[in-house]
gemmi code that builds the backbone of each chain (N, CA, C; Angstrom):
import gemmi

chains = {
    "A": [
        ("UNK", (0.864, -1.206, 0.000), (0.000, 0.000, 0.000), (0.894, 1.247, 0.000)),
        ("UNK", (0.925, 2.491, -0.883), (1.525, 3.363, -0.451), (1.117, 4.386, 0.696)),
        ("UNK", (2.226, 4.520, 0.866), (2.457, 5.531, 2.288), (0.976, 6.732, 2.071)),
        ("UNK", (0.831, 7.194, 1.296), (0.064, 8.432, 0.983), (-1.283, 8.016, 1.020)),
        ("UNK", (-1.592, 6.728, 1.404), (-2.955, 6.103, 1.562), (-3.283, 6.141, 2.837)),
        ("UNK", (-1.948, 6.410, 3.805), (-2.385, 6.325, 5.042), (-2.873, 7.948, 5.620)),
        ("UNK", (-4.067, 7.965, 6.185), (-4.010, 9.589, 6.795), (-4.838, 9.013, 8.709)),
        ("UNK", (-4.732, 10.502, 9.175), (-4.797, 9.967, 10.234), (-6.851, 10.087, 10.394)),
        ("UNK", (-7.504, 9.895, 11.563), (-8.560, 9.512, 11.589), (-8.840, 10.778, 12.788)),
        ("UNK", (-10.063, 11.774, 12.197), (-10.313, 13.097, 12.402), (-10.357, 13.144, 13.496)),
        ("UNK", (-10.718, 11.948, 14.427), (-10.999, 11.619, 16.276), (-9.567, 11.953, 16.323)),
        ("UNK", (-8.461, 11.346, 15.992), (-7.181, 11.499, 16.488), (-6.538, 12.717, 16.251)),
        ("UNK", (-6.940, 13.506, 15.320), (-5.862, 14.786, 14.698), (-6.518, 15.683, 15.941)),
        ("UNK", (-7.504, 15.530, 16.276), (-8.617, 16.259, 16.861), (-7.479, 15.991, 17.957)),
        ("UNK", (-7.062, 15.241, 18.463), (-6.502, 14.948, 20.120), (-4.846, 15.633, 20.141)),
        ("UNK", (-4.815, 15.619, 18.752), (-3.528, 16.592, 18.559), (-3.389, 17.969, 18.730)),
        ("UNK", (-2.361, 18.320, 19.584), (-2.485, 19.743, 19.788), (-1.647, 20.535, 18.826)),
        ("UNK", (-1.044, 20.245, 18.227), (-0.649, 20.727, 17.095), (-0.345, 19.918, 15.279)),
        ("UNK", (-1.050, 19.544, 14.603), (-0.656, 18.461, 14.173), (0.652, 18.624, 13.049)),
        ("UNK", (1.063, 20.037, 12.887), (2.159, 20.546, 12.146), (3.885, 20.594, 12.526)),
        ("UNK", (3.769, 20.390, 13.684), (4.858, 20.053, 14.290), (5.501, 18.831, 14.763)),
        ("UNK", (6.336, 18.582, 14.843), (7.146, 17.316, 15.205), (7.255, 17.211, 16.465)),
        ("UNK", (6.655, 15.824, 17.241), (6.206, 15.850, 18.728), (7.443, 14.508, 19.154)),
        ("UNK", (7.701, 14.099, 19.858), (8.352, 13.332, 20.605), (7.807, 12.235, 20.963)),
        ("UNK", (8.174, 10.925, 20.272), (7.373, 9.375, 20.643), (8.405, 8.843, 21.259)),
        ("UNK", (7.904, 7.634, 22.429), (9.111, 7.120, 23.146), (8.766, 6.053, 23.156)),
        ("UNK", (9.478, 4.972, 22.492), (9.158, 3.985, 22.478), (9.708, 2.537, 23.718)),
        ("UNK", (8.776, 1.784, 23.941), (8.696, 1.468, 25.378), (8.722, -0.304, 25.039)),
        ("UNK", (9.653, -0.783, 25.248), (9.297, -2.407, 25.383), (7.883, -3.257, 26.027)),
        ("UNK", (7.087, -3.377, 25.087), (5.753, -3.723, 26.129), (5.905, -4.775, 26.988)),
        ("UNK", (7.279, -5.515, 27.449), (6.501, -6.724, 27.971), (7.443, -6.441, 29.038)),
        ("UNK", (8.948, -5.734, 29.236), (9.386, -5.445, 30.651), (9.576, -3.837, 31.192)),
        ("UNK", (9.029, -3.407, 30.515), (8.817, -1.427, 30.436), (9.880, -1.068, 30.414)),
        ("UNK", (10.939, -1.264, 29.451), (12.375, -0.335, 29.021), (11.793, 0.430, 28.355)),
        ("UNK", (12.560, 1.808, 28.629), (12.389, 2.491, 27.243), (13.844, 2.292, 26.772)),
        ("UNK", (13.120, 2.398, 25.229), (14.119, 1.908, 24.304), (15.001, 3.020, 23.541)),
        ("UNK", (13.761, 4.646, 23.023), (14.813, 5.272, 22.371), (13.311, 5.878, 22.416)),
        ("UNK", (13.793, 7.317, 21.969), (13.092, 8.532, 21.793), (13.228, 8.920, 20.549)),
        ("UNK", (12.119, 8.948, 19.637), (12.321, 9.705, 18.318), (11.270, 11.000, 17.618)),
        ("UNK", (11.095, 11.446, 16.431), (10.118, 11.808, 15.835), (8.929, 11.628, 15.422)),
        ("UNK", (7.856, 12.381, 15.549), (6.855, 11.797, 14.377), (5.626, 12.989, 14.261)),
        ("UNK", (5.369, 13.118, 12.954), (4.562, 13.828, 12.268), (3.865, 13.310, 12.115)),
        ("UNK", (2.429, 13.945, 11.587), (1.252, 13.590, 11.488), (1.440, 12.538, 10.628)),
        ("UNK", (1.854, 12.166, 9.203), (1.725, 11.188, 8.508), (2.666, 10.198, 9.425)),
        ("UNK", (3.999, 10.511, 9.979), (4.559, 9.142, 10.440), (3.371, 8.274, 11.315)),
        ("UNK", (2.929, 9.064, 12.278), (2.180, 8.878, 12.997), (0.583, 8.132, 12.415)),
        ("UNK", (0.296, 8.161, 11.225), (-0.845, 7.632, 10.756), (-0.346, 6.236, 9.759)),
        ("UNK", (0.528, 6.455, 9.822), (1.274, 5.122, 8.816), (1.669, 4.401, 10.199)),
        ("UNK", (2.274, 4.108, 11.330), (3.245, 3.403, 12.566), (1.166, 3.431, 12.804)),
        ("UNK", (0.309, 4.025, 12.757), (-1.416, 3.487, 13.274), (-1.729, 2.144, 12.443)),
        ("UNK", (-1.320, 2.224, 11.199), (-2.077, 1.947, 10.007), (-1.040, 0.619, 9.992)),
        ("UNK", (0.259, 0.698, 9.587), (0.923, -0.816, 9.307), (1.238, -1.549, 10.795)),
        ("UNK", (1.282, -1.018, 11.920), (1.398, -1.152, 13.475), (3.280, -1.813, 12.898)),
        ("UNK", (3.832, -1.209, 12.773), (5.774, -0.943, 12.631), (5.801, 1.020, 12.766)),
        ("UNK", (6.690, 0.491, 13.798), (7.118, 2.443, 13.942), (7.898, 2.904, 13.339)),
        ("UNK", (7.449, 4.188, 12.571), (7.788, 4.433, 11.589), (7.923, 6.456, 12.028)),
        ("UNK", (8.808, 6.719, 12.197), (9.526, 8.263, 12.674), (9.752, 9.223, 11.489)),
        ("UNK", (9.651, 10.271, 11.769), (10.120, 11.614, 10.857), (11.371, 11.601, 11.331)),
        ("UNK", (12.697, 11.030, 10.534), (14.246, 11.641, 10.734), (14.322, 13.074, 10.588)),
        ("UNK", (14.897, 13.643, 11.729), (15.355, 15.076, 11.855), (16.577, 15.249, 10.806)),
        ("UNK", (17.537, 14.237, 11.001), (18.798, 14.509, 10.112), (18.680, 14.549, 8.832)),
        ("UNK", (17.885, 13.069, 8.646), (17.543, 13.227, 6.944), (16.597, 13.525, 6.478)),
        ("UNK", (15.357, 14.499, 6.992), (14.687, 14.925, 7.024), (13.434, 13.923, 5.789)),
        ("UNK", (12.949, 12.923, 6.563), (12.416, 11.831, 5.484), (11.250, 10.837, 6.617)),
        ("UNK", (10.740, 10.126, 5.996), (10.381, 9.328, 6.648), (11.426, 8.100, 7.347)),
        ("UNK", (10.855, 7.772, 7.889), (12.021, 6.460, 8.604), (11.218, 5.340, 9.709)),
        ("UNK", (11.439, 4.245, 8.788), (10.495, 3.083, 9.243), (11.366, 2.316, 10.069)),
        ("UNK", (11.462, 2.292, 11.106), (12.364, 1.565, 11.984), (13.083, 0.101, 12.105)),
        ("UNK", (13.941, -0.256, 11.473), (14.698, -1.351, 11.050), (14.180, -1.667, 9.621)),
        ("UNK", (14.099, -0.628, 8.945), (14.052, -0.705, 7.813), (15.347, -1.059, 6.762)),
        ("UNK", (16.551, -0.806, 7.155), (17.645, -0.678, 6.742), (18.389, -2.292, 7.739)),
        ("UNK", (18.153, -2.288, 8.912), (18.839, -2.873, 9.819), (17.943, -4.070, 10.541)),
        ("UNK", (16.489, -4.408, 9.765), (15.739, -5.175, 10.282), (15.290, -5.040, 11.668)),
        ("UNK", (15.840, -4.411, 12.932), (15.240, -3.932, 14.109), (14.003, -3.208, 13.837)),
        ("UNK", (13.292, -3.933, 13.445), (11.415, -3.425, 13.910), (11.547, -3.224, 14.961)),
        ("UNK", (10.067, -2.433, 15.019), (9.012, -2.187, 16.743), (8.059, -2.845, 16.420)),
        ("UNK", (7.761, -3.559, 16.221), (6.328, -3.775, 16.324), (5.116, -3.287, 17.095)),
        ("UNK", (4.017, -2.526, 16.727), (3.481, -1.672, 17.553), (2.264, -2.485, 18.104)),
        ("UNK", (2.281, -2.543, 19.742), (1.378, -3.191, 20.530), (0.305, -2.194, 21.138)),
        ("UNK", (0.954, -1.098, 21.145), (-0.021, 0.071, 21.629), (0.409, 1.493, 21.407)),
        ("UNK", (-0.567, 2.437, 21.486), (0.227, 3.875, 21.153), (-0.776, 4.605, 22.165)),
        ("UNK", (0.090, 5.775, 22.736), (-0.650, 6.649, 23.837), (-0.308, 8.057, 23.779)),
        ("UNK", (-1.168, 8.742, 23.969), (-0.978, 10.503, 23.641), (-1.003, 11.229, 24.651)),
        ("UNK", (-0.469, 12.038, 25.084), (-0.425, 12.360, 26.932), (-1.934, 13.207, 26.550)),
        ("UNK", (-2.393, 13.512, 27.968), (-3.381, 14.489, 28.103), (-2.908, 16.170, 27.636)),
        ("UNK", (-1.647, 16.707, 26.906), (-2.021, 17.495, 26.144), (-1.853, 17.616, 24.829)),
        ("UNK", (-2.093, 16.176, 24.031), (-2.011, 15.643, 22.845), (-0.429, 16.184, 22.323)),
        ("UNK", (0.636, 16.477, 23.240), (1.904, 16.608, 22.082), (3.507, 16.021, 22.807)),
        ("UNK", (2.922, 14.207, 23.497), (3.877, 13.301, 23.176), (3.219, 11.839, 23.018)),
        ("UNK", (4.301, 11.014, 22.853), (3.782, 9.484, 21.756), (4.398, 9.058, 23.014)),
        ("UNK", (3.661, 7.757, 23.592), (4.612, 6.302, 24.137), (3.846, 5.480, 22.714)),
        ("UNK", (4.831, 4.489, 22.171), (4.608, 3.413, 21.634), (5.024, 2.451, 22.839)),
        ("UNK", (3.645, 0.963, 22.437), (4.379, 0.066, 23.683), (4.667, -0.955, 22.444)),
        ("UNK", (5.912, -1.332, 22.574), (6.213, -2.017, 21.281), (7.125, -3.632, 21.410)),
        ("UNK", (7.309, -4.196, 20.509), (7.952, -5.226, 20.602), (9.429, -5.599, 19.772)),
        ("UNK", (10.329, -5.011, 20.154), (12.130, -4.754, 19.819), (12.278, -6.046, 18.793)),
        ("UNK", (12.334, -6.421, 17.927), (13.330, -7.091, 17.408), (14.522, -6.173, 17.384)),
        ("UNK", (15.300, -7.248, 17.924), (17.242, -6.474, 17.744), (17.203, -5.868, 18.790)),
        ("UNK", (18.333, -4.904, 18.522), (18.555, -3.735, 19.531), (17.966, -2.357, 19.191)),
        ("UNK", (17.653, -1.413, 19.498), (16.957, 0.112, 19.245), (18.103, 0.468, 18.922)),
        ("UNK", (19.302, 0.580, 19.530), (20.149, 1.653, 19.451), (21.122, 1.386, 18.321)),
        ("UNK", (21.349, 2.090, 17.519), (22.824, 1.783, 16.529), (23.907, 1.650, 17.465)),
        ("UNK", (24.159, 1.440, 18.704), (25.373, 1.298, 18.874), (25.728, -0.624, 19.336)),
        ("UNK", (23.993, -0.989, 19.196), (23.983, -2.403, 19.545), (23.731, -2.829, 21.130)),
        ("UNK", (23.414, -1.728, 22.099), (22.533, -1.399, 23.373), (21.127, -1.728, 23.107)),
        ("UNK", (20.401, -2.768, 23.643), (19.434, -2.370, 23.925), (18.809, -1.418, 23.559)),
        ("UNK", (18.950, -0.417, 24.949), (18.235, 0.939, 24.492), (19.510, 1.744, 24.260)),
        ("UNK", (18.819, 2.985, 23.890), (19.365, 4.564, 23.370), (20.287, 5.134, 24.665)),
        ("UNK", (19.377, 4.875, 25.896), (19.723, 5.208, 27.196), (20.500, 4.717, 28.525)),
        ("UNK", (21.785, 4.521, 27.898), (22.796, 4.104, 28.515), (23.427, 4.525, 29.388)),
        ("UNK", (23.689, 5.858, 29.095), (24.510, 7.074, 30.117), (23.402, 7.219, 31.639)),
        ("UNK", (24.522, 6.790, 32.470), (24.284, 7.220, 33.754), (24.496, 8.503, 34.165)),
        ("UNK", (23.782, 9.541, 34.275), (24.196, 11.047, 34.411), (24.987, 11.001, 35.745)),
        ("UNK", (23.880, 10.889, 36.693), (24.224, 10.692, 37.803), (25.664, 9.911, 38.616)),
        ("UNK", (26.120, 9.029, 37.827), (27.246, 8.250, 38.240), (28.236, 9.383, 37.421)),
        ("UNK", (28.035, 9.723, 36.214), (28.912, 10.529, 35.312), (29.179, 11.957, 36.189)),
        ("UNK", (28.347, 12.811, 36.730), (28.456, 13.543, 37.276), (28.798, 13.653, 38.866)),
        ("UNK", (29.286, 12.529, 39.195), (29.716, 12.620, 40.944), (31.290, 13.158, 40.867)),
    ],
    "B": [
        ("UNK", (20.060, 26.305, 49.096), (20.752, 26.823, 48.560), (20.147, 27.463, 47.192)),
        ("UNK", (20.552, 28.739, 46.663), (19.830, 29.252, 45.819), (20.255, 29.134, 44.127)),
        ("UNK", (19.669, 28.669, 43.342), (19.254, 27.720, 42.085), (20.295, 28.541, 41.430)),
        ("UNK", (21.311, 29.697, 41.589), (22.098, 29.844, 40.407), (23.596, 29.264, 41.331)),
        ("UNK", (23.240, 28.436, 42.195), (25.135, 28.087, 42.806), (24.969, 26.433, 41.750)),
        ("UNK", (24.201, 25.783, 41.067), (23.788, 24.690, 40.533), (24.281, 24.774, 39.247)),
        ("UNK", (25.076, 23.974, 38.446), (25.883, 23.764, 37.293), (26.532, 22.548, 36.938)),
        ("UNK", (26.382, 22.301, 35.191), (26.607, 21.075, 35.290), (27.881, 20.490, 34.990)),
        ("UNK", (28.988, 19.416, 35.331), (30.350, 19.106, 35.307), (30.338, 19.200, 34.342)),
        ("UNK", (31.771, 19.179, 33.685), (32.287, 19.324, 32.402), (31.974, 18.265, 31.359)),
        ("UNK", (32.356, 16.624, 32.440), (32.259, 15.493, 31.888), (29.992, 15.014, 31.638)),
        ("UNK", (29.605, 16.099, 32.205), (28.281, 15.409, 31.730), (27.309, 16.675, 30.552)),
        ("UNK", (28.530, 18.125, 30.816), (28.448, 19.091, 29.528), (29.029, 18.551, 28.187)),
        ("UNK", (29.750, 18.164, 28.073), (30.470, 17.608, 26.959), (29.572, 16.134, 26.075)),
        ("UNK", (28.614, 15.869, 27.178), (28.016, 14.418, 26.264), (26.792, 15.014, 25.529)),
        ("UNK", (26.406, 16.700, 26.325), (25.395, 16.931, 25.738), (25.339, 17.008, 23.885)),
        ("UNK", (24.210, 17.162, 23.421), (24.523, 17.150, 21.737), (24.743, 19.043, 21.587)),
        ("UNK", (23.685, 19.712, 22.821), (23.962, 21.190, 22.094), (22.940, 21.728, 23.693)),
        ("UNK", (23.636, 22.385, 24.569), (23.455, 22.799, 25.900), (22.784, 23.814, 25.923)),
        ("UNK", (21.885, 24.056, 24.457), (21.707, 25.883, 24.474), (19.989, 25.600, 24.375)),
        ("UNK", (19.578, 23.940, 24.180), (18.615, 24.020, 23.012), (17.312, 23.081, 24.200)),
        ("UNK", (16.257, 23.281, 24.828), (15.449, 22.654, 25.079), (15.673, 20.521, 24.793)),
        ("UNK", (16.203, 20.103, 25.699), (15.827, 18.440, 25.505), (14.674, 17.941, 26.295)),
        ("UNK", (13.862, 17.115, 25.365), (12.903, 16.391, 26.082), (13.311, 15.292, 27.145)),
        ("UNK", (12.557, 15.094, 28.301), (12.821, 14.390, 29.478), (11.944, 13.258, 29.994)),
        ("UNK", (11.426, 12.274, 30.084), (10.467, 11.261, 30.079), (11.063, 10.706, 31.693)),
        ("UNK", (9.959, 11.024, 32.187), (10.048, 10.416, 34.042), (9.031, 8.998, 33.639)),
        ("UNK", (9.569, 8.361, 34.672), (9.597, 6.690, 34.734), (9.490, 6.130, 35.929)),
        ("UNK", (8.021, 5.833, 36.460), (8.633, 5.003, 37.636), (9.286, 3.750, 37.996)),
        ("UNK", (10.343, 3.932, 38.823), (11.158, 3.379, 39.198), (11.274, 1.948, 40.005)),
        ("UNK", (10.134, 1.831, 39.840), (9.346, 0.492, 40.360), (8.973, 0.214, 39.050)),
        ("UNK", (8.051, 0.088, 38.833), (6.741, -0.376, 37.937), (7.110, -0.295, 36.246)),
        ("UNK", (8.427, 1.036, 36.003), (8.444, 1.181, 34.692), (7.486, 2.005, 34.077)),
        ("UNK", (6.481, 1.802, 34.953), (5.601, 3.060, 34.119), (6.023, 4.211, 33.764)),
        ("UNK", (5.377, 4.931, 32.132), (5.826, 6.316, 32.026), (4.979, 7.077, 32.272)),
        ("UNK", (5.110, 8.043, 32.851), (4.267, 9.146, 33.647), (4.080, 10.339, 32.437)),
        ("UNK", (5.559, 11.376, 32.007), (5.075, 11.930, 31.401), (6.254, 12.451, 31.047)),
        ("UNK", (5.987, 13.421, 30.250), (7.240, 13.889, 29.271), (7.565, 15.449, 29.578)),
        ("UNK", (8.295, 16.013, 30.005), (8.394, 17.548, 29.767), (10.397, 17.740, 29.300)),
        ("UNK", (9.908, 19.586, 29.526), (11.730, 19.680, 29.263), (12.775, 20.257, 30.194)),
        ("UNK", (14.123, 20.054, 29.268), (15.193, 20.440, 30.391), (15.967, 20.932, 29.688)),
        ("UNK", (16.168, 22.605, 30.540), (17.505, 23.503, 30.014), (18.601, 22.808, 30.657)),
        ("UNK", (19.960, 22.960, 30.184), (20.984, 23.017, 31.170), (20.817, 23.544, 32.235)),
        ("UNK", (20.314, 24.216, 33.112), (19.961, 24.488, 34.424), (19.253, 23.967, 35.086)),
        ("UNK", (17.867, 23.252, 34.245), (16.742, 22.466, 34.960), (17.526, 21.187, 35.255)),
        ("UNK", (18.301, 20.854, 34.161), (19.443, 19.657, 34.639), (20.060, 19.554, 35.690)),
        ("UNK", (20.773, 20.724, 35.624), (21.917, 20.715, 36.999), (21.416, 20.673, 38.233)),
        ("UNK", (20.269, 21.564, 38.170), (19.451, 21.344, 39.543), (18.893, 20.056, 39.685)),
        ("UNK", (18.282, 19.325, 39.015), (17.738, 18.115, 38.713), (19.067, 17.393, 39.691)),
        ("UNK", (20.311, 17.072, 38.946), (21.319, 16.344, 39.166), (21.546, 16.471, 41.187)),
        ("UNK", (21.441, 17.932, 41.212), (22.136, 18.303, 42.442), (20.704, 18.475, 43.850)),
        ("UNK", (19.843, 18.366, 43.686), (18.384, 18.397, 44.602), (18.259, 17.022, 44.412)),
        ("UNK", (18.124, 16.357, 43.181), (17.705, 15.023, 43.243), (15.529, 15.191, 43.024)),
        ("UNK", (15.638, 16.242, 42.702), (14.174, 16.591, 42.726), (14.236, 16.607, 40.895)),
        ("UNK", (12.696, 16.393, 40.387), (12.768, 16.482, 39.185), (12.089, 18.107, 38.923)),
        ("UNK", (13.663, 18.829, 38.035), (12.999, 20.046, 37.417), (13.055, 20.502, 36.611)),
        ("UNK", (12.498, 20.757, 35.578), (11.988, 21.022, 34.389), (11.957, 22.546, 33.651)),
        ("UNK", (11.948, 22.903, 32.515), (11.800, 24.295, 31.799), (10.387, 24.424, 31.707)),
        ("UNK", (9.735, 25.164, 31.988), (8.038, 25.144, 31.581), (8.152, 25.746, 30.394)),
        ("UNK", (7.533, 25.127, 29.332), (7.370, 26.024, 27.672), (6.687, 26.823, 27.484)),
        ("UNK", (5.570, 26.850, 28.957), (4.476, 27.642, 28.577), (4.101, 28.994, 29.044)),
        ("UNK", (4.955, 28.891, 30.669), (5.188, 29.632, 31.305), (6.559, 30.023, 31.451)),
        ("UNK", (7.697, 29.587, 30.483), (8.909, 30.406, 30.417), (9.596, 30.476, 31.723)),
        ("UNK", (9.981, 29.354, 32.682), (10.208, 29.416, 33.905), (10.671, 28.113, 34.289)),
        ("UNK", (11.963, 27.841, 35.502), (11.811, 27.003, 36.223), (10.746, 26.165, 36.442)),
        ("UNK", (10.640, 25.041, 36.369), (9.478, 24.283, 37.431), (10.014, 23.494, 38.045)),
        ("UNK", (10.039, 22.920, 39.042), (10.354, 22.314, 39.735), (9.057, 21.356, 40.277)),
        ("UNK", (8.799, 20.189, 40.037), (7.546, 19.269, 39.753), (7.096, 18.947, 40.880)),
        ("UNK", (5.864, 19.694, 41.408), (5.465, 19.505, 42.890), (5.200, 20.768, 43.531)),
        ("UNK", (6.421, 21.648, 43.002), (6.202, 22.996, 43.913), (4.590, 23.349, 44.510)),
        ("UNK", (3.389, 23.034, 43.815), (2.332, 23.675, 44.103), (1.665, 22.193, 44.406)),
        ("UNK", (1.738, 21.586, 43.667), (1.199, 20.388, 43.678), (1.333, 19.391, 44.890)),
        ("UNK", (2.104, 19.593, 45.630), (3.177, 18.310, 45.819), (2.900, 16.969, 45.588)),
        ("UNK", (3.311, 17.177, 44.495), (3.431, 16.135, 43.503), (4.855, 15.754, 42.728)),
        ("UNK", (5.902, 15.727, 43.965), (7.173, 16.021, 43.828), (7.752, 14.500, 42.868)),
        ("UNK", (9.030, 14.473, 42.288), (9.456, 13.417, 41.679), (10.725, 13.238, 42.304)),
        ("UNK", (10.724, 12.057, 42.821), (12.491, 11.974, 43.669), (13.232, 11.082, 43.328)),
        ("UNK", (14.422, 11.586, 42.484), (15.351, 11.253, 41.235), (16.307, 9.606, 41.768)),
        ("UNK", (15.722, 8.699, 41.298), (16.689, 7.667, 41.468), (17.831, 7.220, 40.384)),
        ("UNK", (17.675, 7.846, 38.890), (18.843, 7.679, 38.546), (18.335, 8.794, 36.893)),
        ("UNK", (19.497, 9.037, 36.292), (19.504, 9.719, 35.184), (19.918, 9.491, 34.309)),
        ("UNK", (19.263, 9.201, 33.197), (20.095, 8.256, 31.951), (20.423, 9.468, 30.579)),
        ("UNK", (20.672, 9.823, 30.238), (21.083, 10.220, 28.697), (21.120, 9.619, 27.680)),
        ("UNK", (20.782, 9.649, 26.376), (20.579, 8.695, 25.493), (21.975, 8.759, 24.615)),
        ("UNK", (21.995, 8.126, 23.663), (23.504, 7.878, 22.689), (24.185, 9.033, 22.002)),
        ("UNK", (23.140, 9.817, 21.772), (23.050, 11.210, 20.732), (23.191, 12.160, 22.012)),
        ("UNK", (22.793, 11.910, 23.212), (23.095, 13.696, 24.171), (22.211, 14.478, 24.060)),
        ("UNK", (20.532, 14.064, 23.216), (19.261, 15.040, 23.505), (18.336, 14.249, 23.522)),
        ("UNK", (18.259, 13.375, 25.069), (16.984, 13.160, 25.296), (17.218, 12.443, 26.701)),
        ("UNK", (16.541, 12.636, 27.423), (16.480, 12.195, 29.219), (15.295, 11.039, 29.217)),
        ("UNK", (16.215, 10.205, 30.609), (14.960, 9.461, 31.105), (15.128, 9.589, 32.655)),
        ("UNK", (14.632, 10.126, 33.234), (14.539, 9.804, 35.129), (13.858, 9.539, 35.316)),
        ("UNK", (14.530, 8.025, 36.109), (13.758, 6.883, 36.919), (13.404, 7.963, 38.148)),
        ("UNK", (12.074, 7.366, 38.253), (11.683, 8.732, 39.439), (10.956, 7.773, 40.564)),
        ("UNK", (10.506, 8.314, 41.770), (9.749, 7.772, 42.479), (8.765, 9.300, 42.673)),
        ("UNK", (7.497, 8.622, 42.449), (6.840, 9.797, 41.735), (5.866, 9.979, 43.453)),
        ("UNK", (5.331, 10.746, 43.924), (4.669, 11.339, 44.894), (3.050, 11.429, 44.659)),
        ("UNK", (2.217, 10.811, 44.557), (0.797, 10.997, 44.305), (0.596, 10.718, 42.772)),
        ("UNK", (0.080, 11.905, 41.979), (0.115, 11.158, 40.329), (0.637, 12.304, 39.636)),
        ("UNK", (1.460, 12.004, 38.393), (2.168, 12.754, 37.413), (1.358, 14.033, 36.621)),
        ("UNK", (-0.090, 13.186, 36.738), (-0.925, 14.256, 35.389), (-1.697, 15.091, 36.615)),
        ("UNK", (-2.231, 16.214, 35.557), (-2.540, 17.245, 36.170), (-3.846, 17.428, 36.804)),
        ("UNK", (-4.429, 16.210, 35.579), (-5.610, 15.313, 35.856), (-6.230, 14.224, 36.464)),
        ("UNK", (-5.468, 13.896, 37.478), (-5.224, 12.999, 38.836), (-4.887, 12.037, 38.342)),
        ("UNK", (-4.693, 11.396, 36.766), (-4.104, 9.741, 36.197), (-2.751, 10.262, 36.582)),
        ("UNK", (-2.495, 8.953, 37.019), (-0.993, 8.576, 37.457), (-0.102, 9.089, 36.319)),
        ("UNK", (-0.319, 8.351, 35.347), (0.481, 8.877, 34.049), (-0.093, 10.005, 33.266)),
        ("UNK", (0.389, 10.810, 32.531), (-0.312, 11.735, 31.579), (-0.803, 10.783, 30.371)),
        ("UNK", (-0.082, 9.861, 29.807), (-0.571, 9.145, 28.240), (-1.614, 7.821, 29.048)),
        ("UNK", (-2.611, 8.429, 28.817), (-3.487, 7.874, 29.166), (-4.952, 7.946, 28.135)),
        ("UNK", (-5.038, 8.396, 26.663), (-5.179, 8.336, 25.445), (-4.775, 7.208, 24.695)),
        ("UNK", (-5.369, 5.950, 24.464), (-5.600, 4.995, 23.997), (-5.368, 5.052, 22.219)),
        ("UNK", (-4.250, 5.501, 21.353), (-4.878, 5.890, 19.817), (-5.032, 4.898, 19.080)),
        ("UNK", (-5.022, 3.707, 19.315), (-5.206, 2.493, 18.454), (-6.963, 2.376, 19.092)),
        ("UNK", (-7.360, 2.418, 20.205), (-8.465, 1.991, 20.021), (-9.473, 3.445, 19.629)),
        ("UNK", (-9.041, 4.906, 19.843), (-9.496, 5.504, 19.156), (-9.694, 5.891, 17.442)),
        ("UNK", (-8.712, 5.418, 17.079), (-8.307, 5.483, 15.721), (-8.958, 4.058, 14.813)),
        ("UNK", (-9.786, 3.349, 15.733), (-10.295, 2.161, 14.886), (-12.142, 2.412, 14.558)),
    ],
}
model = gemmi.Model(1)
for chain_id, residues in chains.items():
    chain = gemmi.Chain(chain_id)
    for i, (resn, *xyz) in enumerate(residues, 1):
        res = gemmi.Residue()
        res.name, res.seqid = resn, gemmi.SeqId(i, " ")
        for name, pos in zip(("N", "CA", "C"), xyz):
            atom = gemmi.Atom()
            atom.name, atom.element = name, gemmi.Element(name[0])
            atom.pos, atom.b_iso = gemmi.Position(*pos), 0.0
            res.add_atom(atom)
        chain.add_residue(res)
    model.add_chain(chain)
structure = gemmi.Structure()
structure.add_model(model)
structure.setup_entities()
């Protein structure tokens, strides 16, 4: 199906508080609650990661769509999606094939601030 | 002690990606894994964050310190601080004080969009 078939569903844009801007999804291991990595998503990423349930982000760098292990086979598989009460952040609760992180971590969120900063 | 003696080490300035620019922050309880909710952090809301052990935040809306609880007490008490691979995006494991949203749910994403969106 192409991408441009997917749009989002007027109940949901409606829950969006801005739907022109790029909001912050965090995607969450559904079955032991890691979070895995924090990314993008625009209204269409966001209605395509509804529509094929694979999370699928607006890249900031390459300014494009970006379907998550698309290149590297690390899917999300999407088990659930949640919008805070002022419609402008994403939890995906999802299911990791691979690792999230390009560096081959698990997650994105490795750095201990706290130990780093004593 | 008063919020401008608070600054952040060299070694946890240097991982940032760009110290000038709003990063999003996702609190987590520290038990359960649950995500509560998402807001942001200047380099200052950080340092204080790091050095109170309290979770505090940039308000976007009100252009100000927050410090999560002040009115509410609905305080967040910092058990650890992660940074992600890239240096713009937070997770604190928190032990959260009553509930996160403003709207008495524990968590703010409490918006269902798969079963709204069907």
């Amino acid at each position: 199906m192409p991408m441009n078939q997917h749009g989002l569903s007027e109940a949901v844009r409606k829950l969006l508080k801005d739907s022109h801007t790029l909001i912050p999804a965090i995607a969450q291991d559904h079955v032991s609650g890691k979070i895995l990595m924090l990314a993008w998503m625009n209204e269409e990423s966001l209605a395509i990661t509804l529509a094929t349930k694979k999370a699928t982000y607006w890249s900031r760098s390459r300014n494009e769509l970006w379907v998550k292990g698309s290149t590297s086979g690390h899917f999300q598989f999407i088990k659930d999606v949640w919008l805070d009460c002022d419609g402008d952040a994403l939890v995906l609760s999802v299911e990791q094939i691979g690792s999230a992180c390009h560096t081959g971590e698990l997650s994105c969120f490795h750095q201990n601030l706290l130990e780093i900063s004593e």
